[in-house]
Backbone as JSON, one array per atom type, in Angstrom:
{
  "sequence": "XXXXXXXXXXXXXXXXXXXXXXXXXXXXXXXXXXXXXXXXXXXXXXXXXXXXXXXXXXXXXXXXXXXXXXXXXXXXXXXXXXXXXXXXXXXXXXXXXXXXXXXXXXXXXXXXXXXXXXXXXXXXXXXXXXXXXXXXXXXXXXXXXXXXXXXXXXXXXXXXXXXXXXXXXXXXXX",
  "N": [[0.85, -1.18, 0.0], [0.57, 2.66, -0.49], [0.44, 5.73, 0.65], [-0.34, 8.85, -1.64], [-0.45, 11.98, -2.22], [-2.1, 14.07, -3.59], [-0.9, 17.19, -5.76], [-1.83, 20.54, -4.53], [-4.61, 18.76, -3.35], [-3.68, 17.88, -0.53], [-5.05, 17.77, 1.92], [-6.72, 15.65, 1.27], [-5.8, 12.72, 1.12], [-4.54, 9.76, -0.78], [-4.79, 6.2, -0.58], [-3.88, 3.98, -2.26], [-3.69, 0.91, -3.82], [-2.18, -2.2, -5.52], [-3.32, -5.36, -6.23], [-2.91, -8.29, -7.33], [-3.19, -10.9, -9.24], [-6.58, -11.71, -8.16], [-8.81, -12.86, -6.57], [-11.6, -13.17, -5.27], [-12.94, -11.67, -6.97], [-15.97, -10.99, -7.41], [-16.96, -11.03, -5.23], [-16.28, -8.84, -3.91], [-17.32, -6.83, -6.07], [-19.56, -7.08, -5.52], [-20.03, -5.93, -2.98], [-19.84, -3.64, -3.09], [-22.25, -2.89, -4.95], [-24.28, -3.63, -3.25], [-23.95, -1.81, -1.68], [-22.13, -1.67, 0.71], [-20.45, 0.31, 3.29], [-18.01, -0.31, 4.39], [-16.81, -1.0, 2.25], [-16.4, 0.9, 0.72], [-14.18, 1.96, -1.51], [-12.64, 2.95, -4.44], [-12.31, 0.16, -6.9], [-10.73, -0.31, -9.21], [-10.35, -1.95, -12.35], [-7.39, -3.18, -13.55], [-6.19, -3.69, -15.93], [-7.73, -2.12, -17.79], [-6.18, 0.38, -17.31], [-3.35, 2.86, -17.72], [-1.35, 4.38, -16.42], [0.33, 5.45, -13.6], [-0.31, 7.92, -13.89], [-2.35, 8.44, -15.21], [-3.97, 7.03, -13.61], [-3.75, 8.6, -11.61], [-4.91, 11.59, -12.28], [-7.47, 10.9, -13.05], [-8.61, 10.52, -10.34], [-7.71, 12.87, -8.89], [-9.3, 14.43, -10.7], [-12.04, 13.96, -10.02], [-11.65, 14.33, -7.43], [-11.8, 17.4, -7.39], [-13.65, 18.28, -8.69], [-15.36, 17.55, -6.67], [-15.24, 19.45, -4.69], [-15.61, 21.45, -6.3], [-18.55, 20.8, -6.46], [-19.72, 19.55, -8.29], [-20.03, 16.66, -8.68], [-21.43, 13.94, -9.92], [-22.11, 11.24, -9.14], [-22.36, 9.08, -6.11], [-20.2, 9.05, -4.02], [-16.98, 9.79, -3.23], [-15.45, 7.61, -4.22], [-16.83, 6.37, -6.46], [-16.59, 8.59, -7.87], [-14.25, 8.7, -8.84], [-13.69, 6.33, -10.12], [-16.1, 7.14, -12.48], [-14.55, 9.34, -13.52], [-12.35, 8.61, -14.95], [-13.67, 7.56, -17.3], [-14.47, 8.52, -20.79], [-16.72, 9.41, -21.6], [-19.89, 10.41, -20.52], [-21.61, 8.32, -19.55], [-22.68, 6.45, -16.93], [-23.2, 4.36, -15.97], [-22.03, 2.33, -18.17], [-19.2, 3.35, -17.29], [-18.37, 2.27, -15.29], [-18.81, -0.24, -15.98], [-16.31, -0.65, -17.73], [-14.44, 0.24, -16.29], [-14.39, -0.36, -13.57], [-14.09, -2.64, -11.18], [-14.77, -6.06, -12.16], [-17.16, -9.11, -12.13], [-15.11, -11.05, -13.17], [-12.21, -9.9, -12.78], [-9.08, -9.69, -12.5], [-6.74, -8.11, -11.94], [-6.38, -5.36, -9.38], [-6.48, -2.15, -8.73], [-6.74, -0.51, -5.84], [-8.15, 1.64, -4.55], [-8.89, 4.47, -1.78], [-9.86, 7.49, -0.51], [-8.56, 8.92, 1.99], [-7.02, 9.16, 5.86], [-6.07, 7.38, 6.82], [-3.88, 5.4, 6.79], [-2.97, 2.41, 7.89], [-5.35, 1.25, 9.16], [-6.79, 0.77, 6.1], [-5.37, -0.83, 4.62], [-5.13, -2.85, 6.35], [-7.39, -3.79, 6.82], [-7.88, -4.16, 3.27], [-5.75, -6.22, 3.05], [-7.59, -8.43, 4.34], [-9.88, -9.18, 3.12], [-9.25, -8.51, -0.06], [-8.57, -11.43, -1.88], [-5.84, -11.36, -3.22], [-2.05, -10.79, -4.24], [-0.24, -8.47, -2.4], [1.2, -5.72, -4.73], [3.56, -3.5, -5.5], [2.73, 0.07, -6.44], [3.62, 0.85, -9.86], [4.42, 2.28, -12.93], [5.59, 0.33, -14.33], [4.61, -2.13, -13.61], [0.86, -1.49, -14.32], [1.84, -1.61, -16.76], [2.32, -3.93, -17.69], [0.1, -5.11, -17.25], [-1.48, -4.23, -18.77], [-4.38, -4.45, -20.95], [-4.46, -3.95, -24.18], [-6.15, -3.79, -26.54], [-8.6, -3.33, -25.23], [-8.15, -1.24, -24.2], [-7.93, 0.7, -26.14], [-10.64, 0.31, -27.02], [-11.57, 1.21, -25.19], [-11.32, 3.64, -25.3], [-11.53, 4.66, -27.83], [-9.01, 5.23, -29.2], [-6.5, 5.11, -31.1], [-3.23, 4.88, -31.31], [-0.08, 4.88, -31.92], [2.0, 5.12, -29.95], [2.0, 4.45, -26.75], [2.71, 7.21, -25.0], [1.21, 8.93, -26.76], [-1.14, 8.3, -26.81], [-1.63, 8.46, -24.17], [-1.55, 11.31, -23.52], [-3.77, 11.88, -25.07], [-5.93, 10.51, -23.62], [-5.88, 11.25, -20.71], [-6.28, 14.26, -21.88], [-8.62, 14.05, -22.59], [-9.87, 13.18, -20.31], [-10.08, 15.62, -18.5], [-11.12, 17.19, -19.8], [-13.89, 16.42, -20.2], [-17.41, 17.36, -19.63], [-16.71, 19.78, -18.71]],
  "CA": [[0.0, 0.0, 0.0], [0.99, 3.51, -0.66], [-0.21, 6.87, 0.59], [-0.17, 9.41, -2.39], [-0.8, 13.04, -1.7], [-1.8, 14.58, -4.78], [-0.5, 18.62, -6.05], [-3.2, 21.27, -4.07], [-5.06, 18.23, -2.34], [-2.66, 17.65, -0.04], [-5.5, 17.18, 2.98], [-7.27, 14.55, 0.58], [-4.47, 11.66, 0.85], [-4.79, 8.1, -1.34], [-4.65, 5.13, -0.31], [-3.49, 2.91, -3.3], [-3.1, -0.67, -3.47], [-2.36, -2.89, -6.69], [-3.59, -6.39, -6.41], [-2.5, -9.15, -8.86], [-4.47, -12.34, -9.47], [-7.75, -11.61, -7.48], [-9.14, -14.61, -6.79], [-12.82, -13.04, -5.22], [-13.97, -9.54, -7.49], [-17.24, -11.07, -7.86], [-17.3, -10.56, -4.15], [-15.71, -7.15, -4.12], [-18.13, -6.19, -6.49], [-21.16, -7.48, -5.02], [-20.17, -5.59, -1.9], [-19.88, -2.2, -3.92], [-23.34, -2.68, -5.66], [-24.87, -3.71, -1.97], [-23.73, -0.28, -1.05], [-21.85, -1.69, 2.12], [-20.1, 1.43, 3.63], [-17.14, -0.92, 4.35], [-16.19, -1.37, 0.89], [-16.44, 2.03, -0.26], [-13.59, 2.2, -2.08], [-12.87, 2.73, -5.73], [-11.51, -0.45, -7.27], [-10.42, -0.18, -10.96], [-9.81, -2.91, -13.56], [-5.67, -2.65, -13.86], [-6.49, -4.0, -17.15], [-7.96, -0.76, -18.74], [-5.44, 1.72, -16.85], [-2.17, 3.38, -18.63], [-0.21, 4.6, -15.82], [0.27, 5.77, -11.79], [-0.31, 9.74, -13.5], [-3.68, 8.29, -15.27], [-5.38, 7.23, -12.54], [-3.6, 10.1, -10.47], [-5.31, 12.22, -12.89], [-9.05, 10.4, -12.45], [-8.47, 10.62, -8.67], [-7.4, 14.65, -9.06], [-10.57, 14.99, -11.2], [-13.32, 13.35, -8.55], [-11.81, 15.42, -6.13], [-12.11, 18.6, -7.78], [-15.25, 17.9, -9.12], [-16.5, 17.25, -5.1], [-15.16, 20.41, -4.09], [-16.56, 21.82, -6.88], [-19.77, 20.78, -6.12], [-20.48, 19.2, -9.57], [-19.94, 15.49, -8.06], [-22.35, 13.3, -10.67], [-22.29, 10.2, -8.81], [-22.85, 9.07, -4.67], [-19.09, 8.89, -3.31], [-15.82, 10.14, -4.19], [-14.76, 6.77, -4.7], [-17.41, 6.15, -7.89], [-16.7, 9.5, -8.84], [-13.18, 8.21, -9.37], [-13.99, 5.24, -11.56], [-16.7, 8.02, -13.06], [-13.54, 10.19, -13.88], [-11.95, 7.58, -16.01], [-14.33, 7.5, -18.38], [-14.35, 9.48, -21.6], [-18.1, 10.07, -21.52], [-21.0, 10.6, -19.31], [-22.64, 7.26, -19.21], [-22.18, 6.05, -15.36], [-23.22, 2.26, -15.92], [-20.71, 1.97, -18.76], [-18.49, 3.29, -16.95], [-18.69, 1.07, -13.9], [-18.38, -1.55, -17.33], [-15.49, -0.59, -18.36], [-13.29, 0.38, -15.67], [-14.73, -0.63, -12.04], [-14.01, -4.19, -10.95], [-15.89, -6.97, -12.62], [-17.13, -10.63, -11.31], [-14.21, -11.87, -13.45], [-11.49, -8.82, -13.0], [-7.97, -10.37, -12.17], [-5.87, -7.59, -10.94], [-7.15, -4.4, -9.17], [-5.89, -0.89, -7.93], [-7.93, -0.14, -4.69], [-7.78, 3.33, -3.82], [-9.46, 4.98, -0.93], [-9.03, 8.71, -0.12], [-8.71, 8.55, 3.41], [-6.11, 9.15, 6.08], [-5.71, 5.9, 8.16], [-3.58, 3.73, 6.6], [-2.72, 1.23, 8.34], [-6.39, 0.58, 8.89], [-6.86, 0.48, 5.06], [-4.1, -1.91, 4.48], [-5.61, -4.04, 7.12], [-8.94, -3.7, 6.01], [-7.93, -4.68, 2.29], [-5.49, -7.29, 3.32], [-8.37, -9.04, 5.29], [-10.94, -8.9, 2.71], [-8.92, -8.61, -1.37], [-7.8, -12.33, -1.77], [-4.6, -11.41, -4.09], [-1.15, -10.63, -4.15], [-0.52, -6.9, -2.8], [2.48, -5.38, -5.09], [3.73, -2.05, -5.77], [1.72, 0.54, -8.04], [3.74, 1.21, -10.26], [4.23, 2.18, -14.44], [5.97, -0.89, -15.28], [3.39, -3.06, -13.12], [0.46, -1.72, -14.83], [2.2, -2.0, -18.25], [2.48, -5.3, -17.6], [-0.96, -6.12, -16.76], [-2.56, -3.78, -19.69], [-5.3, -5.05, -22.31], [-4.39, -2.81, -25.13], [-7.41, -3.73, -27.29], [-9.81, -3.02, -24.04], [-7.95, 0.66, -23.74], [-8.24, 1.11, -27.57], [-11.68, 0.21, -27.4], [-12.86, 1.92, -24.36], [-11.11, 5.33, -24.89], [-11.87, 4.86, -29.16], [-7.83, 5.54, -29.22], [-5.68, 3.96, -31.82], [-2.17, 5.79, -31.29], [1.04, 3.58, -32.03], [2.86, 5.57, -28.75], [1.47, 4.88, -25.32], [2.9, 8.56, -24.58], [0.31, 10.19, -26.98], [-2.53, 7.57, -26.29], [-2.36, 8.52, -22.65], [-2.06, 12.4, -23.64], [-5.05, 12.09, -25.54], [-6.93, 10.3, -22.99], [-6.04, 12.27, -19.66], [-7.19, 15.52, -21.76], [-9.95, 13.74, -22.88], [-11.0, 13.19, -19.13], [-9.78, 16.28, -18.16], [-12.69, 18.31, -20.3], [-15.56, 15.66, -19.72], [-17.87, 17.65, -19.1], [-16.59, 21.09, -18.61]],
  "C": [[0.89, 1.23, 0.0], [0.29, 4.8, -0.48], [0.54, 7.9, -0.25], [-1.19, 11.01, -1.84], [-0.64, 14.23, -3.16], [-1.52, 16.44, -5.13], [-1.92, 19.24, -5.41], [-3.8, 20.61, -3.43], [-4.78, 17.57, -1.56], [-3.88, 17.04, 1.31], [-6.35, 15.85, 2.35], [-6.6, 13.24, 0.09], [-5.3, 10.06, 0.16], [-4.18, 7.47, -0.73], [-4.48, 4.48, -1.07], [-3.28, 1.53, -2.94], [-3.15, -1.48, -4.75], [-2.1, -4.49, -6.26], [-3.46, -7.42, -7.56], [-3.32, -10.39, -8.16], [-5.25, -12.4, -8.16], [-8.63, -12.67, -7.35], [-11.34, -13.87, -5.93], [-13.62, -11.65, -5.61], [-14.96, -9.72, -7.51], [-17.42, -10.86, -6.49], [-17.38, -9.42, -3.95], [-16.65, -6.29, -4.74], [-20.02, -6.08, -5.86], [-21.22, -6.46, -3.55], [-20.02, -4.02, -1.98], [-21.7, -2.09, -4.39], [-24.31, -2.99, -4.27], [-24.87, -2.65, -1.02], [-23.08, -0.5, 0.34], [-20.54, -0.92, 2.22], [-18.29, 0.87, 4.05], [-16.28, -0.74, 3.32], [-16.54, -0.19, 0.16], [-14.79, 2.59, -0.27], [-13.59, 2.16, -3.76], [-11.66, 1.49, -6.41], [-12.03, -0.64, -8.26], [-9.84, -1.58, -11.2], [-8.48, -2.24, -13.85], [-5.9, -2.89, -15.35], [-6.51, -2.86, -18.42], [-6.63, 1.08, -18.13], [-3.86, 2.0, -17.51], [-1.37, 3.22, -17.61], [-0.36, 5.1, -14.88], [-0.5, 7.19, -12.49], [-1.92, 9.37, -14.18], [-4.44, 7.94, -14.18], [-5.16, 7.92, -11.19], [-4.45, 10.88, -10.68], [-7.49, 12.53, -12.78], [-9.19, 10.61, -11.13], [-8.42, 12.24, -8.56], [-8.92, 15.17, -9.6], [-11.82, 14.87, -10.56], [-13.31, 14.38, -7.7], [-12.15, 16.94, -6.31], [-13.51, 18.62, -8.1], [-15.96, 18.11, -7.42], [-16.41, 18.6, -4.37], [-15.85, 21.31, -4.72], [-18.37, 22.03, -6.77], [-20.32, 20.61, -7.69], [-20.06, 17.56, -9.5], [-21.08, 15.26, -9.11], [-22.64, 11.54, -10.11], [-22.06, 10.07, -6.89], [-21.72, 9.37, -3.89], [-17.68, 9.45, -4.28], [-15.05, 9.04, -4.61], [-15.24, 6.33, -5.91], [-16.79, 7.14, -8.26], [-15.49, 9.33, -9.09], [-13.36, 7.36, -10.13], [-14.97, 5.98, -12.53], [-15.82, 8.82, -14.2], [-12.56, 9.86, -14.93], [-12.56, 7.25, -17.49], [-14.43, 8.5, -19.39], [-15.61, 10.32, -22.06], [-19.31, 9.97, -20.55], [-21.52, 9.66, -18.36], [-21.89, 6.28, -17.92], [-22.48, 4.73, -15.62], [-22.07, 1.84, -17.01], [-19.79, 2.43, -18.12], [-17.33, 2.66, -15.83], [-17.91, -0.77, -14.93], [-17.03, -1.92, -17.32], [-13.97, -0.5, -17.57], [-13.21, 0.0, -13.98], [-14.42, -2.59, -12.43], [-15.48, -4.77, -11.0], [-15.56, -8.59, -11.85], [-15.88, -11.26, -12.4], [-13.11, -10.99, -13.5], [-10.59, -10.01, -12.2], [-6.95, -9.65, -11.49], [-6.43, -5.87, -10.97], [-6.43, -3.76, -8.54], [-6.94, -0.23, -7.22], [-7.77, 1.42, -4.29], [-9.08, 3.85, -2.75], [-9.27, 6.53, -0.56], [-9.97, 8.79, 1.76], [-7.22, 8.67, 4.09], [-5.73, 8.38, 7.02], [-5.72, 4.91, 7.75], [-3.45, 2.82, 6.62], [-4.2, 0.7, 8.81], [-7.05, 0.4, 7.61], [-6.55, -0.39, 4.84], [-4.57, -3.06, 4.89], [-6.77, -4.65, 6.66], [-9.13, -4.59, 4.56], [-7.52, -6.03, 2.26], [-6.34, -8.51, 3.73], [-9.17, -9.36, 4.14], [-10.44, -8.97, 1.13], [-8.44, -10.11, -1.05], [-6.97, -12.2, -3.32], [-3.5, -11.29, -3.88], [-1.23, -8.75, -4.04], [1.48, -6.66, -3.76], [2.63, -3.79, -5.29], [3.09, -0.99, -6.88], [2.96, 1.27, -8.54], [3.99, 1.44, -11.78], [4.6, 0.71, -14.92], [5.04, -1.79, -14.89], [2.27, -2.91, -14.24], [0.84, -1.98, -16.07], [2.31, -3.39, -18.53], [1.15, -6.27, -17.87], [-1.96, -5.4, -17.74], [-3.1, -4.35, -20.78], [-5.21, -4.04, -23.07], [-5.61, -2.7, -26.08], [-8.65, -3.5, -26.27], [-9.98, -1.26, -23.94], [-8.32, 1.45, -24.99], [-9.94, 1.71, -27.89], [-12.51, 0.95, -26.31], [-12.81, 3.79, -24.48], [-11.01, 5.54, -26.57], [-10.1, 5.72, -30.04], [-7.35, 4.67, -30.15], [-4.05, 4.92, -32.2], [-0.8, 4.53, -31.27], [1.75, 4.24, -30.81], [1.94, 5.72, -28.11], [1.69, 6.5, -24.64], [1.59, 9.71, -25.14], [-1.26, 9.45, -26.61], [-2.44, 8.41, -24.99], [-2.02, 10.51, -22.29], [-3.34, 12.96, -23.7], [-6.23, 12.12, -24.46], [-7.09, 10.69, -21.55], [-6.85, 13.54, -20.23], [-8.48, 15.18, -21.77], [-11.32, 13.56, -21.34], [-10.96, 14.39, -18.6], [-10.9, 17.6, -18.53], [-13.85, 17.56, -20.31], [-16.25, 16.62, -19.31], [-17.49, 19.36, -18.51], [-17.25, 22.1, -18.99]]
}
């Protein structure tokens, strides 16, 4: 686990955690869509994610958005998997980038400042491997025809794909 303290929302600290081979998301998820207050965190499909500054970026955008007071979904942890998405539609987006009953490796994030009860919390409760978040990890674990297809990207350099598709979340909705 890793607390991340992003530029300006410095009192709004992450909680990160990247999980490899997940052996119960259909739980995980079931305990997200049951609304239990426990499991309100936002856990992403590693699958569809580029890199630590993309889903820094989705995480940066939730939160602004909440301070804002233009929040479009219940928690700042949807409105992080919300933030990821390149267009409006909140059930596809949940699709596309929130942990599914067959998702295999997941980046848990929480914004919250009591880590070591996070940690514990996830440890207790994710059955995977925890490892370090970082670029080469997810690069490792990315579906390139998933990212192609969810962010309508076809760029031969991951550098301008994941230009494109930070600005692209970056004006959602502006």
């Amino acid at each position: 686990m890793e607390t991340i303290l992003l530029p300006h929302l410095g009192q709004y600290p992450l909680q990160v955690g990247l999980f490899l081979d997940v052996q119960n998301a259909r739980y995980l998820r079931q305990q997200l869509l049951d609304g239990n207050t426990e499991f309100e965190y936002a856990f992403l499909d590693a699958a569809v994610l580029l890199s630590r500054e993309h889903v820094l970026a989705a995480c940066f955008r939730a939160i602004n958005d909440i301070l804002q007071g233009r929040m479009k979904s219940k928690n700042v942890h949807s409105e992080i998997v919300f933030s990821l998405s390149p267009n409006n539609n909140i059930s596809e987006c949940f699709r596309r980038f929130g942990v599914g009953e067959t998702t295999k490796n997941i980046v848990a994030i929480k914004v919250d400042n009591n880590a070591s009860q996070i940690q514990e919390h996830l440890q207790n409760h994710v059955q995977g491997q925890i490892v370090p978040f970082t670029d080469e990890t997810l690069a490792s674990l990315r579906d390139e025809a998933r990212v192609r297809k969810a962010y309508k990207v076809d760029s031969s350099s991951n550098e301008e794909a994941e230009a494109f598709i930070i600005g692209s979340m970056a004006l959602k909705g502006s």
